[in-house]
C-alpha positions as CSV (number, residue, x, y, z in Angstrom):
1,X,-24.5,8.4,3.8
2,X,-26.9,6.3,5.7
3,X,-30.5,7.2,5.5
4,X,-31.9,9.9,7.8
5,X,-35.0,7.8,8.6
6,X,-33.3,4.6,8.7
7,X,-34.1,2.7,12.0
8,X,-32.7,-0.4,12.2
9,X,-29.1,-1.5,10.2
10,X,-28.7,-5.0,9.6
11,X,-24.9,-6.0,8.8
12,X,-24.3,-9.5,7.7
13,X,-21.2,-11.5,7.1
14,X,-19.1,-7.9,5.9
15,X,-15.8,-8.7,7.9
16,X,-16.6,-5.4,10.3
17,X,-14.0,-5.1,12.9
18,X,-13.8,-2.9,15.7
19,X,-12.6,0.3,14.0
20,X,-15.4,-0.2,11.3
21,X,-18.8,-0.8,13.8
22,X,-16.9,2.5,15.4
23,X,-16.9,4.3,11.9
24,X,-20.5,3.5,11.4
25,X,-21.2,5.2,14.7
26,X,-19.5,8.5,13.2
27,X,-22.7,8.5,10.6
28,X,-25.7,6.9,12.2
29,X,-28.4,8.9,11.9
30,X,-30.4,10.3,14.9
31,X,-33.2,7.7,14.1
32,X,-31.2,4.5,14.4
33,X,-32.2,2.4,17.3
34,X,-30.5,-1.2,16.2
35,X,-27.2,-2.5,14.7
36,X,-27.2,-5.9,14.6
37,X,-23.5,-7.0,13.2
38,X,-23.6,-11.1,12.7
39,X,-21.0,-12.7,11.3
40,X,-18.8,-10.1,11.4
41,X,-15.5,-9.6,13.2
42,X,-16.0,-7.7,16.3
43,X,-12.9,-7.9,18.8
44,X,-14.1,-6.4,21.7
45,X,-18.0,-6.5,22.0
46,X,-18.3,-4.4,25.2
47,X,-16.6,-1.5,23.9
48,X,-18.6,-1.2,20.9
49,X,-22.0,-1.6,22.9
50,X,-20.5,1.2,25.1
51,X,-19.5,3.7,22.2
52,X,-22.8,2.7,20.7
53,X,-24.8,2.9,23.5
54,X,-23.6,6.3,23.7
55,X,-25.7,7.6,20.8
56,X,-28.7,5.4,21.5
57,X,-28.5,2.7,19.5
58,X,-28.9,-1.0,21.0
59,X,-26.2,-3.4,19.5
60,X,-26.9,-7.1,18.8
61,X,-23.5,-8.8,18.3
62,X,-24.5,-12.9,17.4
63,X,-22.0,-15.0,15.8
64,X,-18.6,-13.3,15.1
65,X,-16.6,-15.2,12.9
66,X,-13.8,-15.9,15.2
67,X,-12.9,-19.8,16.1
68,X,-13.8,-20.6,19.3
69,X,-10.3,-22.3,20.3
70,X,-8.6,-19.0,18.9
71,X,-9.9,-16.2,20.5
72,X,-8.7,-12.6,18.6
73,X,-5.9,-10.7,20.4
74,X,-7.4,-7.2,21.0
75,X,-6.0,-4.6,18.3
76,X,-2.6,-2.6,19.8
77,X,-4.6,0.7,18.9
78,X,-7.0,2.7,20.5
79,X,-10.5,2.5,19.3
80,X,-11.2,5.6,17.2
81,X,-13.7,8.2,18.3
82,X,-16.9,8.7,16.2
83,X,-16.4,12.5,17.5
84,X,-13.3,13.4,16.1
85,X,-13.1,14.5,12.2
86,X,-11.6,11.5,9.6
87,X,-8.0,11.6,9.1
88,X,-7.5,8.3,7.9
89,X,-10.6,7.1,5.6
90,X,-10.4,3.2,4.2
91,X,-13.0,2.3,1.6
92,X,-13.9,-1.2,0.9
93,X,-17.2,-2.5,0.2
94,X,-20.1,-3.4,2.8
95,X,-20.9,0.0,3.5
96,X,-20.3,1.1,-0.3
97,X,-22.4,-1.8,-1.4
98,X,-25.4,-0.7,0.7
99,X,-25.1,2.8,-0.9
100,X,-23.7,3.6,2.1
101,X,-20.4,5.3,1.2
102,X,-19.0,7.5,3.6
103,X,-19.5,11.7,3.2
104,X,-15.8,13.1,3.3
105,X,-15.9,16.6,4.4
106,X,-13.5,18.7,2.7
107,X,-13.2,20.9,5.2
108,X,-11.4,18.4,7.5
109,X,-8.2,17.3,7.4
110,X,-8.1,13.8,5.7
111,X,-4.3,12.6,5.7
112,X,-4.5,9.4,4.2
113,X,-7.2,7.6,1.9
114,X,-6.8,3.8,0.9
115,X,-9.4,1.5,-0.7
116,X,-9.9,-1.8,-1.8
117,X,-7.3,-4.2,-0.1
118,X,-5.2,-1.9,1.8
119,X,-7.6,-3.3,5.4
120,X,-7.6,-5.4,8.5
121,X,-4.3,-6.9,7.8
122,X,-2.8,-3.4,7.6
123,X,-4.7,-1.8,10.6
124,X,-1.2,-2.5,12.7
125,X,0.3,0.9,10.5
126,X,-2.2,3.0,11.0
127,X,-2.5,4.8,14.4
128,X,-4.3,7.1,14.6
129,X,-7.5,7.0,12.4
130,X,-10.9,7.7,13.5
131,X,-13.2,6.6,10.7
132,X,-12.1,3.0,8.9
133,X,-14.5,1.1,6.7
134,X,-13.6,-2.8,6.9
135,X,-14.7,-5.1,4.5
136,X,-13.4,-7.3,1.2
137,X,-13.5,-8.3,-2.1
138,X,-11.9,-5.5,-4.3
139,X,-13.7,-6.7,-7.9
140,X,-17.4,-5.8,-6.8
141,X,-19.2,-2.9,-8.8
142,X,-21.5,-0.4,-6.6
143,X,-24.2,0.8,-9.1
144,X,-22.1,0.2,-11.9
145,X,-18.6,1.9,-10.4
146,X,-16.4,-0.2,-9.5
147,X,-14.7,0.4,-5.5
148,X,-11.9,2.0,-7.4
149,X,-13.8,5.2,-9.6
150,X,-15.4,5.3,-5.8
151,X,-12.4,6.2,-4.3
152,X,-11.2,8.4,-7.3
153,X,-14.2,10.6,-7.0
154,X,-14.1,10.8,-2.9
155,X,-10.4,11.8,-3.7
156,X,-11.6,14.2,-6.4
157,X,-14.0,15.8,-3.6
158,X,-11.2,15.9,-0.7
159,X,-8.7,17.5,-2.9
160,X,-11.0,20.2,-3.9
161,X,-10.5,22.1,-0.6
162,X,-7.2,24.2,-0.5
163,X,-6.4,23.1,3.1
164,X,-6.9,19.5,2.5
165,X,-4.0,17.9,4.0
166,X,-3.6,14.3,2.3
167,X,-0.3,12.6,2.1
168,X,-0.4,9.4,1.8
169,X,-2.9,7.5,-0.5
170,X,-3.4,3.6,-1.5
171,X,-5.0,1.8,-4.0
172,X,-3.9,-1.6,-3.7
173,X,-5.6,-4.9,-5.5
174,X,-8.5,-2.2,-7.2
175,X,-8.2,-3.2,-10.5
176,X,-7.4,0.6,-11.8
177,X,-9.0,1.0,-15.3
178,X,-7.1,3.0,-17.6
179,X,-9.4,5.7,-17.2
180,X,-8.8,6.0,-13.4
181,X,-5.2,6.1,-13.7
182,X,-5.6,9.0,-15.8
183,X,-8.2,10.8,-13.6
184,X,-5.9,9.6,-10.3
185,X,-2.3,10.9,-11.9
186,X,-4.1,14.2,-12.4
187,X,-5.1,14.3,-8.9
188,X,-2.4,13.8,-7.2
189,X,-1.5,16.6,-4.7
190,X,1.3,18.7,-4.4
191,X,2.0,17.7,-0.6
192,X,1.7,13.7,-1.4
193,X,4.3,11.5,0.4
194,X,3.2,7.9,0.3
195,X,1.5,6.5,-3.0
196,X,0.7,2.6,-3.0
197,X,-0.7,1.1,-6.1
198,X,0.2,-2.5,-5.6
199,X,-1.3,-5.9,-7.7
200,X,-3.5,-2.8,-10.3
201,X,-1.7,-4.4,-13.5
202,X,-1.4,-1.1,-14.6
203,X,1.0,-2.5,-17.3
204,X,3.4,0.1,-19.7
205,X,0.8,1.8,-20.6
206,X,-0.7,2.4,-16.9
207,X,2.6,3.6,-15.2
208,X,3.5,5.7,-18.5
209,X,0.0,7.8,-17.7
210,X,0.9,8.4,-14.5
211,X,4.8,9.0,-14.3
212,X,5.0,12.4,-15.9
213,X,2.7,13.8,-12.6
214,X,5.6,12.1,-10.0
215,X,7.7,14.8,-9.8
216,X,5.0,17.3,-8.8
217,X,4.7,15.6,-5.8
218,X,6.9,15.2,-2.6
219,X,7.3,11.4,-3.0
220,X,8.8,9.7,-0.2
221,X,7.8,6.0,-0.3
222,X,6.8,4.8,-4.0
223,X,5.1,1.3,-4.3
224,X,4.3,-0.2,-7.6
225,X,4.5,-4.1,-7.3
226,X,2.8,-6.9,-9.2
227,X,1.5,-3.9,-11.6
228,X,2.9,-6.2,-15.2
229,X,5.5,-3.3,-15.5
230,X,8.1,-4.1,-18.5
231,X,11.5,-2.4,-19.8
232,X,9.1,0.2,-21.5
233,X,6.9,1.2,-18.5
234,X,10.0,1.3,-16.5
235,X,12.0,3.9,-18.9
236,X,8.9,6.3,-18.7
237,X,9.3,6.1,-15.1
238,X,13.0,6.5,-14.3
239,X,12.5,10.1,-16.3
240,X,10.2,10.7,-14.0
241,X,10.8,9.6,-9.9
242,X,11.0,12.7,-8.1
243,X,14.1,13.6,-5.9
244,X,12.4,13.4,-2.6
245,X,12.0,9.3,-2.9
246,X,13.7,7.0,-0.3
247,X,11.5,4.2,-1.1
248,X,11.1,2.7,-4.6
249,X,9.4,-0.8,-4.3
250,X,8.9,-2.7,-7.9
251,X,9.0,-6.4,-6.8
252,X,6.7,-8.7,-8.9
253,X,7.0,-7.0,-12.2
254,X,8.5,-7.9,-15.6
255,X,12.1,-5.4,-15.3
256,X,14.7,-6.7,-17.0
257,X,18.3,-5.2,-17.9
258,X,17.4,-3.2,-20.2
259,X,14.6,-1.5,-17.6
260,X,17.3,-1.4,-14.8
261,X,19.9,0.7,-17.0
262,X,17.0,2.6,-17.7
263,X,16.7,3.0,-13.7
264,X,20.5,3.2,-12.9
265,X,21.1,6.9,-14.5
266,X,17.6,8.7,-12.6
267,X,18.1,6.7,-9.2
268,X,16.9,9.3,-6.6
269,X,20.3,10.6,-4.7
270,X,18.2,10.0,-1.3
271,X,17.0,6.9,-1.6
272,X,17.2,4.2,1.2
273,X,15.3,1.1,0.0
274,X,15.2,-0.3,-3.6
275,X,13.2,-3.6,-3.9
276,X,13.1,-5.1,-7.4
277,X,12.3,-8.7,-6.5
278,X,10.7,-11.0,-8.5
279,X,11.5,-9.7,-11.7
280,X,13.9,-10.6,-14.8
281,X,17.1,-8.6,-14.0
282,X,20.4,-10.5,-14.8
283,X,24.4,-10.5,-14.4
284,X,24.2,-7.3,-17.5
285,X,21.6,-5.1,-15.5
286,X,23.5,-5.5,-12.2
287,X,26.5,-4.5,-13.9
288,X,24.6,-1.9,-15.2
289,X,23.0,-0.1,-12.2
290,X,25.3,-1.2,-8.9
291,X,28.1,2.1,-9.6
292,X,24.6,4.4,-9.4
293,X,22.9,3.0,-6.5
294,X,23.5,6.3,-3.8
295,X,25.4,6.2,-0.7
296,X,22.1,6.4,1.7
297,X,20.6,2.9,0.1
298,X,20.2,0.3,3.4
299,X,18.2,-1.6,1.6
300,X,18.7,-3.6,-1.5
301,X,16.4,-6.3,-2.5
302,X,17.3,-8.4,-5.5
303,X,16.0,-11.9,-4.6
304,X,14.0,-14.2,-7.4
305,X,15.7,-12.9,-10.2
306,X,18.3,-14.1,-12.9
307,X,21.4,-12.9,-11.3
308,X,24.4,-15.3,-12.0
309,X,28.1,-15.7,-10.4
310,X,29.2,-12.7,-12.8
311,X,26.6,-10.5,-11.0
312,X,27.4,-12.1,-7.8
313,X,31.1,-11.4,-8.1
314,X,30.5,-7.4,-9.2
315,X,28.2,-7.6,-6.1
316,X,30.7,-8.6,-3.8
317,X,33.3,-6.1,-5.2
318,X,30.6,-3.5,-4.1
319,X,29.5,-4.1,-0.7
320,X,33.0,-2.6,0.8
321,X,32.0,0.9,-0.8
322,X,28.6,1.1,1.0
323,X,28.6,2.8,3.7
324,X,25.0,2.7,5.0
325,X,23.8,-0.8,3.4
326,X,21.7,-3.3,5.8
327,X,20.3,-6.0,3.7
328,X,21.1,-7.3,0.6
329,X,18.8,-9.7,-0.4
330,X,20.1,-12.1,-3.2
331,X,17.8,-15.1,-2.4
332,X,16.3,-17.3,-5.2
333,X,18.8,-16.1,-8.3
334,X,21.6,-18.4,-10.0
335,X,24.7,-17.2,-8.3
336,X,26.2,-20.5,-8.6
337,X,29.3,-22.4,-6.0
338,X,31.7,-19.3,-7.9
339,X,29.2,-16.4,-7.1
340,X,28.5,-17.9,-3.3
341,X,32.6,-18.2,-2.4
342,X,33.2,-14.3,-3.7
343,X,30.0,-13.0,-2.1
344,X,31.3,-15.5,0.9
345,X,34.5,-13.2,0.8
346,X,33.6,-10.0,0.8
347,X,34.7,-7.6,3.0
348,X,31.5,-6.8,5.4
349,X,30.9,-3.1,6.2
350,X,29.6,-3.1,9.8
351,X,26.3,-1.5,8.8
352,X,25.3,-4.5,6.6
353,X,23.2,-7.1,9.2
354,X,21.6,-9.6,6.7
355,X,23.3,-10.8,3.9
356,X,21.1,-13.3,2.6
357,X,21.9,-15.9,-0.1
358,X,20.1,-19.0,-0.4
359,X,20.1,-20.6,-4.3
360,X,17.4,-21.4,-6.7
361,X,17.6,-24.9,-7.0
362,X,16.4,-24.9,-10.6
């Protein structure tokens, strides 16, 4: 929380946006008179001075940090209110790094929590928040904790209310210590949806810690890439991906055949989009998982792997069963002249719209 005496707030190169400067308003105390937010990244000045002016704070906005031949489009959402309660609560580090970090009532209803990189590139998903903390750099410590044991603990405090009504929650690019994965897995609530720990390096030993909670949960949408996962870590979690998922996203780890098989006997009969890009899967682990992959997948995404013309061909005898399949993704692998002519081949179900194909030259 901001100080109750503080006065003035001086805010200096932190990336603040529009939805941030309108979070700050939500927990100025009755003494501040002055914001001054240089160097920042304010879209639309006159609104801010308005909300601001509102509570009786004067605004000084010198020196955003927009080019002047490119001029920022203003957002496509409304900018929140600083009266309504937080639903949708983003940490990052300006305001955490001037010991600022935001009081979450447990009491309200908080839906969804992110921190660290989940920001301003993101705001286009999220519509309607009303206190968002903008900002960067995901490595910096704040009195010795780093941004992501902040957000375990505000997580810790929201969940302690019975009627707390999270469901979706992000941690992406925090640097997860082992420690927080633990505390986080035993966290998670019942009523979660949506969990996003992408680029954490949680490694074997990461994912194993936090698999066996999964299938507490009401997983929808599962997203785990660029975490170093391997054969191992992606055993430990096959046993344990909850029914409820339609969304598994892996791309960017280590899986190989011998993680797929692992994958191909626990696939989640609802599932809609599988993407295991960028990882080490060849012609065996295709072979091994394509006869599992349910009849509701639309989305398959295999590109940048090691998937050769044997692959390829099983592929193509495949796509005439699916009957809800949208994109296949194949782009980057080793499917060869013999792999492109039977994929070329194939019989088409009318659902499938992109069939894309191009070659690794290597």
């Amino acid at each position: 929380m901001l100080p109750p005496s503080l006065a003035e707030l001086q805010l200096f190169g932190n990336s603040i946006g529009d939805a941030g400067a309108a979070a700050i308003a939500g927990v100025a105390p009755s003494s501040l008179k002055k914001i001054t937010f240089e160097r920042n990244k304010i879209q639309r000045p006159a609104d801010i001075q308005e909300l601001l002016a509102g509570r009786g704070i004067r605004v000084e906005l010198p020196r955003q940090d927009w080019p002047s031949d490119n001029p920022p489009v203003p957002p496509p959402f409304p900018l929140p209110s600083a009266d309504l309660p937080p639903r949708k609560l983003a940490l990052s580090m300006p305001l955490i790094a001037a010991g600022a970090t935001p009081a979450v009532d447990p009491h309200r209803s908080l839906e969804e929590l992110a921190a660290c990189d989940k920001l301003a590139g993101d705001l286009e998903l999220w519509t309607q928040y009303t206190a968002f903390i903008e900002g960067a750099s995901s490595m910096a410590n704040v009195m010795d904790k780093p941004v992501s044991t902040v957000g375990v603990e505000i997580l810790g405090h929201v969940l302690q209310h019975p009627t707390h009504a999270l469901t979706r929650l992000a941690f992406v690019r925090c640097a997860l210590h082992f420690d927080d994965i633990v505390r986080l897995a035993a966290l998670l609530p019942v009523g979660l949806t949506t969990l996003a720990l992408d680029g954490n390096a949680l490694q074997d030993e990461g994912v194993s810690a936090l698999s066996p909670r999964l299938p507490s949960t009401r997983l929808e949408t599962l997203s785990l890439p660029a975490n170093d996962i391997g054969d191992a870590g992606m055993e430990v979690l096959a046993l344990h991906l909850p029914p409820t998922l339609k969304e598994l996203r892996l791309w960017g780890n280590r899986i190989g055949d011998a993680g797929v098989r692992a994958l191909a006997h626990r696939i989640p009969p609802a599932l809609k989009e599988l993407d295991l890009s960028d990882n080490a899967i060849g012609d065996f682990g295709v072979l091994a998982f394509l006869s599992y992959l349910p009849a509701t997948l639309t989305q398959l995404h295999l590109s940048e792997n090691q998937v050769g013309a044997i692959g390829a061909a099983a592929i193509a005898e495949w796509i005439p069963s699916t009957t809800a399949l949208r994109r296949l993704d194949l782009i980057g692998n080793r499917i060869g002249q013999v792999g492109m002519a039977a994929l070329g081949a194939a019989h088409r179900p009318p659902t499938l719209r992109y069939l894309e194909l191009v070659e690794d030259d290597d």
